[in-house]
C-alpha positions as CSV (number, residue, x, y, z in Angstrom):
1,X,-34.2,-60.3,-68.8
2,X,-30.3,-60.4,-69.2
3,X,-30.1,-58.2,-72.1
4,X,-32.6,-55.5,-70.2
5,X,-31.6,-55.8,-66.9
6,X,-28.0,-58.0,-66.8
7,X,-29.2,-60.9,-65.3
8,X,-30.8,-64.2,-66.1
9,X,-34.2,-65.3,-64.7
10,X,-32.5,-67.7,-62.7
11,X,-30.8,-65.4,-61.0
12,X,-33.5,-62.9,-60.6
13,X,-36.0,-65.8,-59.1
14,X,-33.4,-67.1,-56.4
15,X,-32.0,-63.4,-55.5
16,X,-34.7,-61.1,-54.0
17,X,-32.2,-58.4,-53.6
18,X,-31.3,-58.1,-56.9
19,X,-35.1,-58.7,-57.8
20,X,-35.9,-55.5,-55.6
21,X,-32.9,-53.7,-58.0
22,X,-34.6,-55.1,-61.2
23,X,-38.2,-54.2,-60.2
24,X,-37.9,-50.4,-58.9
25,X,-35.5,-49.7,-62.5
26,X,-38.2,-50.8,-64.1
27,X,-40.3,-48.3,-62.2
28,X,-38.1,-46.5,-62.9
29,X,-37.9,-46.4,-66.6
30,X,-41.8,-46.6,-66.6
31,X,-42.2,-43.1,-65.1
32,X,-38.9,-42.0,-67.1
33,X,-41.3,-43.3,-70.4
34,X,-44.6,-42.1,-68.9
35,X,-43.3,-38.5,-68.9
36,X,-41.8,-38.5,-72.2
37,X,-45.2,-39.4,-73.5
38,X,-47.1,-36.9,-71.4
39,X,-44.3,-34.0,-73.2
40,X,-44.7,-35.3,-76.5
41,X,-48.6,-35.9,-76.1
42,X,-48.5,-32.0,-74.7
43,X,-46.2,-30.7,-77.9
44,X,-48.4,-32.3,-80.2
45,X,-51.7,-30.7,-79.1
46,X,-50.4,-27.2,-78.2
């Protein structure tokens, strides 16, 4: 958590603002991932 995100658990569990910020980056990086899959997936079967 602190070395993904840049803060502890702690903080994350008491803080629902900055739980909010954490949880929609990681949406965030899940659809940036999801893509890059779908356009390698796509290269390798062209």
């Amino acid at each position: 958590m602190q070395q993904a995100h840049g803060i502890g658990y702690n903080e994350y569990s008491l803080n629902l603002d900055k739980r909010i910020q954490v949880e929609q980056q990681r949406e965030k990086d899940y659809a940036q991932s999801a893509q890059m899959i779908n356009d390698l997936q796509r290269r390798v079967h062209v």
